[in-house]
N, C-alpha and C positions, 0 to 999 in steps of 0.2 A: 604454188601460185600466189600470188600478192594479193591478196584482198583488199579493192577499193573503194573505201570511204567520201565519197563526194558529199557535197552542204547543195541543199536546193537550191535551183536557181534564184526565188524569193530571199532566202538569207543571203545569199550570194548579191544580189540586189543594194542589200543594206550597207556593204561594207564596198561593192564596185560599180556606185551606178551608170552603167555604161549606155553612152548615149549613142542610139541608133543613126541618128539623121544628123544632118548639118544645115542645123538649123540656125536662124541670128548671123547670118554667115558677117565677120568682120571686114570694112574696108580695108584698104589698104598702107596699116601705117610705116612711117617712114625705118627704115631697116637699124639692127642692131647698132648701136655706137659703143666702141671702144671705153668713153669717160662714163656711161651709165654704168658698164657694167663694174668698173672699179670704183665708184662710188659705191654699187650695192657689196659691191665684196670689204669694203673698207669701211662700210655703216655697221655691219653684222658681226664684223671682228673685234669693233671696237666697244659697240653692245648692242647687243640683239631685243634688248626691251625693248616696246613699243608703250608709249604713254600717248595715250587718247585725249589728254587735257594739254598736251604740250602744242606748240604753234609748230615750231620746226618738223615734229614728228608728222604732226599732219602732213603736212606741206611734201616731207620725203615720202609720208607714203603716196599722199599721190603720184610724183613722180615714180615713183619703185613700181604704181601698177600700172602705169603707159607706158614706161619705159622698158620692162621686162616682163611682165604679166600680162597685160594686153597684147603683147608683141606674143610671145609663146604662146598664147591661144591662136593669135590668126596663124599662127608656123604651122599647128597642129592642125587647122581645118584647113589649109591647102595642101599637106602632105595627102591628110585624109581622102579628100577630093580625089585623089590622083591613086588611091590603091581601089580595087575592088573591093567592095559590100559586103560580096559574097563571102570574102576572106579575112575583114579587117574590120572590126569594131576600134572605137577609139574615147576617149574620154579626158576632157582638159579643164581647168579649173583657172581663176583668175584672184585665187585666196593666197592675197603677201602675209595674212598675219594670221597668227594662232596660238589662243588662249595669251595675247597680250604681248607675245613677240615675233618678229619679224622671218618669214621663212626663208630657209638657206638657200632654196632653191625653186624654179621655176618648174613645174611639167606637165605636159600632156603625153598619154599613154595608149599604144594600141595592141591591140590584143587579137590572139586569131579567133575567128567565128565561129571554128567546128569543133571549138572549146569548152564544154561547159564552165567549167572553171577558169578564174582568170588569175592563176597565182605565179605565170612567168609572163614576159613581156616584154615590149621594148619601150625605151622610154625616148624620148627628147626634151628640150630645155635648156635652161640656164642655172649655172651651176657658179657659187659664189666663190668658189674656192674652200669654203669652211665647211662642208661636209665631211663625214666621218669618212667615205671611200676617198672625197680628194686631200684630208689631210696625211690620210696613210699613201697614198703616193708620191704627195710631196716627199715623206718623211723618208720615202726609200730611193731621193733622188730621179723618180720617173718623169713626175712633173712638175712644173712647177705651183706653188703654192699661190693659184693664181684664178682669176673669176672665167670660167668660158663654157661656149655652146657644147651640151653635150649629147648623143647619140648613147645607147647604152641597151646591154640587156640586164634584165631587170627582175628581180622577185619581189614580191608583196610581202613584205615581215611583220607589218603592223597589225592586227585584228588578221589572222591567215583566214584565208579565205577555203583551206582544205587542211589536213592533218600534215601535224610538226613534219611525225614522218616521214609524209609521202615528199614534204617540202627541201630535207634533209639528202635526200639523191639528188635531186633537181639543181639546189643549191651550189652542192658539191661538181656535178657535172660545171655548171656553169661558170664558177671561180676557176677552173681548171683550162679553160680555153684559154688562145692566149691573147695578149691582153688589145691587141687591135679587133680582137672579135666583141670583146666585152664591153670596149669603150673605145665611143671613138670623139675626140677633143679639137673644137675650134678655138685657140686662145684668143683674147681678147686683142692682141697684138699679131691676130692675121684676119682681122674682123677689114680690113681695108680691099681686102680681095675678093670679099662677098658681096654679094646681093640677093634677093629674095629668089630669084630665079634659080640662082646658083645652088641655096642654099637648100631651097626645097627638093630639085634634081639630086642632090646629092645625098640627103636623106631618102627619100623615095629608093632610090640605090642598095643603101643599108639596110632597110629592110625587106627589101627583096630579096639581099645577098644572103641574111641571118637567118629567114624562115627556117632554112632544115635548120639551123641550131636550137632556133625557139622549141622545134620538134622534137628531137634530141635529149634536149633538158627536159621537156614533159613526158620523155619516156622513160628516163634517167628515173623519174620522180612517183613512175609507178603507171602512169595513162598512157595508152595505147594511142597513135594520131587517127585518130577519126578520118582521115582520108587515104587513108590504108586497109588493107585487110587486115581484120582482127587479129592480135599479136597476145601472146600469154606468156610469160617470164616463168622458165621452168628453174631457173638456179642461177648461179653464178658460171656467165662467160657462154648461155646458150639461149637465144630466142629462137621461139616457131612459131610459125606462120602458120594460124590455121585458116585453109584452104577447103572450100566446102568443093568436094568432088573430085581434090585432086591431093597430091601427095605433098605432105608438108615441108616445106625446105629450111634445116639447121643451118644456121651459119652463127660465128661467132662475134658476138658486138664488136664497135671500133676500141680500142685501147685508148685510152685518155692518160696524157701525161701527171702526173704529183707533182704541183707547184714544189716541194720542199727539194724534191731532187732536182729538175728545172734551175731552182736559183742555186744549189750547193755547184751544180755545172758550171752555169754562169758565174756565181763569184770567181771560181778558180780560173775560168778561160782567163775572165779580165784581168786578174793579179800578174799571172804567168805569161801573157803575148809578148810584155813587153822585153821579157827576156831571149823572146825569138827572133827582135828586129822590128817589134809593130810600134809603132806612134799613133798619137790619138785616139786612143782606146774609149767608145763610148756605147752604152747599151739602151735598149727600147731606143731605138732610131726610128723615127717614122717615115715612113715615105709618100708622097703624095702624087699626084698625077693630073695635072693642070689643064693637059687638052684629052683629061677624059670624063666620066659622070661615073667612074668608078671610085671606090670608098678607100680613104690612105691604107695603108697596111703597116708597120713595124719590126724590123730588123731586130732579130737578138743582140746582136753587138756588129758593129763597125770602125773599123780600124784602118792605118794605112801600112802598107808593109814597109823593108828597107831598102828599096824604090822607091816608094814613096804614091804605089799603087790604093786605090780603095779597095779593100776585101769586104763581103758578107760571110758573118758566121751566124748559121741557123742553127741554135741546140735543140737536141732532143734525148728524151730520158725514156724514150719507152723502153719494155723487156727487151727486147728483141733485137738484134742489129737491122734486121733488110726494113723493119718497120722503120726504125730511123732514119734509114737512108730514104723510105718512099716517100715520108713526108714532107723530109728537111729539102730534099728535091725540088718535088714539085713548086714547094714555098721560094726556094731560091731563085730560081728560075722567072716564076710573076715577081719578084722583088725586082728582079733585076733588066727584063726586057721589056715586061706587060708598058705599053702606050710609050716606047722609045722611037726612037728613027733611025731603031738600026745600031745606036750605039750603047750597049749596056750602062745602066746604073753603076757596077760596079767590074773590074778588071777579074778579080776571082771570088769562086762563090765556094765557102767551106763547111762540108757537114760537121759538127762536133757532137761525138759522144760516148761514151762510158765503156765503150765496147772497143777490144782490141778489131781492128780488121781480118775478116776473112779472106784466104786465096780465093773464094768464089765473090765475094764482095770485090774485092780486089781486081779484079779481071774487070769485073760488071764497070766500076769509075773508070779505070786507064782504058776502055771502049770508048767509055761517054767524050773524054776527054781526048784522046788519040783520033779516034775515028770520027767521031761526031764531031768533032773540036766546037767540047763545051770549056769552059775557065772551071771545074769542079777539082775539089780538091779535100781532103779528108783530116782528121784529127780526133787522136785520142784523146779523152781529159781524164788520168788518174788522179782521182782525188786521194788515196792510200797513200802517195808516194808525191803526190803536187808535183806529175809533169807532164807535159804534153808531148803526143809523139807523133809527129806529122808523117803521113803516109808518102812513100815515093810513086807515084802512079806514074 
């Protein structure tokens, strides 16, 4: 069993003062602009020192904290507003500078209540582009190297607020989700489609949608969710449930994908489609959803065939083939209908993974797809031999 090392709530204090009320509530100022925020992305890049005797520096930082720091405090106390008490602490700051230079980034943070510890989270904010998580996505092509509103789940790494350790699963779970769960990005150059209403519906959203993750990763990280029956980690691949008066039920946790397998997949599909007829090969596709108040989501790769059709390819790298197929599933499927009118997002929707097809797999899709007539459609990726072998359903 894990033994849990929690920090008192008092130390816990010093490092997360989390503010109960909504108090000082802010008017209402005028919404994000497109030119603040690459002003702040373009001040920071160019140098992040802050001289306290210079006229200009002044002058920017006040605009830096009306225009993105004042702004993300009142984002965070109307989001707040609008979650339950019971379930959500939250905590925002309005500090652009520190120890004499300028910060990269905006946020207010909220936390679940039946937490002691607050060492996962979700964050919101504005984000410069020059953070260390958004230079490494620039860098792999995801995004671009650019300033905008972020949604995010989040870990505390500075002064931890609980042991390396326990922070070490949690961590791990949480980089491993994929990446529209992790982070989710308003560019500056779709800030013309928002308004506060919009914007606050649509986070409120996200965090509704992530709770169980937030969950997840705190159990990932060694704590049991306080609003469950008490849980004890007997090993590797088994939790029980203990049940006072009744019979404990094994079952064995959800399988989490390895980012390193994940992209060794994805590199190969994209190299190799084009050899099967695909054009416009491109991956992390997001998708969004205009007449709805649900949160974008993210295509692994999207392509158009030699029609000239759109495809979705969902990969997955779990053990298992039927686990791949129930996820990739499910996922294709909201990519492809969730808030349409009837006419899909995309013409076919194809699982990709590591696994030859089974005759009982096999039946199971040319069902989906014959009988049901869903557009499902199947693919091998050996990476051994760099080919793909598309299934005949």
């Amino acid at each position: 069993m894990i033994t849990q090392v929690w920090l008192n709530k008092s130390l816990l204090a010093k490092f997360l003062p989390v503010k109960p009320a909504l108090s000082y509530m802010l008017s209402e100022p005028s919404f994000f602009q497109s030119a603040d925020l690459l002003a702040f992305h373009q001040r920071v890049r160019t140098t992040q020192r802050y001289d306290s005797h210079n006229e200009h520096d002044q002058a920017f930082a006040r605009h830096l904290k009306a225009s993105i720091f004042t702004k993300t405090r009142y984002w965070t106390q109307q989001v707040a507003s609008r979650l339950p008490p019971s379930r959500y602490q939250h905590v925002t700051r309005e500090q652009w500078e520190q120890r004499h230079y300028f910060r990269l980034y905006s946020w207010g943070r909220f936390f679940l209540t039946d937490y002691v510890d607050k060492g996962f989270y979700i964050t919101l904010g504005v984000d410069s582009g020059n953070t260390l998580r958004a230079r490494n996505y620039a860098a792999q092509g995801i995004f671009p190297a650019e300033p905008a509103l972020i949604l995010k789940l989040d870990v505390h790494r500075t002064q931890p607020p609980f042991p390396a350790p326990h922070r070490a699963g949690g961590e791990e779970l949480l980089f491993s989700l994929p990446l529209a769960t992790q982070w989710r990005r308003i560019g500056a150059d779709e800030l013309h489609a928002y308004d506060w209403p919009r914007l606050i519906t649509e986070t409120v959203a996200f965090i509704a949608q992530h709770e169980e993750d937030l969950r997840r990763i705190w159990a990932a990280a060694g704590c049991p969710d306080p609003s469950k029956p008490s849980m004890a980690l007997l090993g590797a691949g088994i939790s029980e449930f203990i049940l006072e008066g009744k019979t404990p039920v094994v079952s064995p946790p959800r399988e989490v994908e390895a980012n390193d397998g994940h992209k060794r997949l994805s590199n190969a599909l994209q190299e190799l489609l084009a050899a099967h007829g695909y054009s416009e090969v491109t991956r992390s596709n997001s998708i969004t959803y205009p007449n709805s108040s649900k949160y974008s989501n993210e295509v692994d790769i999207k392509a158009r065939d030699i029609e000239g059709n759109i495809t979705f390819f969902e990969i997955k790298a779990l053990s298992t083939l039927d686990g791949c197929i129930r996820e990739a599933l499910g996922q294709l499927l909201e990519y492809a209908y969730w808030a349409t009118t009837g006419v899909p997002l995309a013409s076919k929707l194809v699982i990709a993974t590591a696994h030859p097809l089974s005759q009982a797999a096999h039946q199971y899709l040319s069902y989906l797809k014959h009988t049901v007539s869903l557009p499902i459609d199947y693919v091998q990726i050996n990476l051994t031999n760099q080919q793909l072998t598309f299934a005949h359903l």
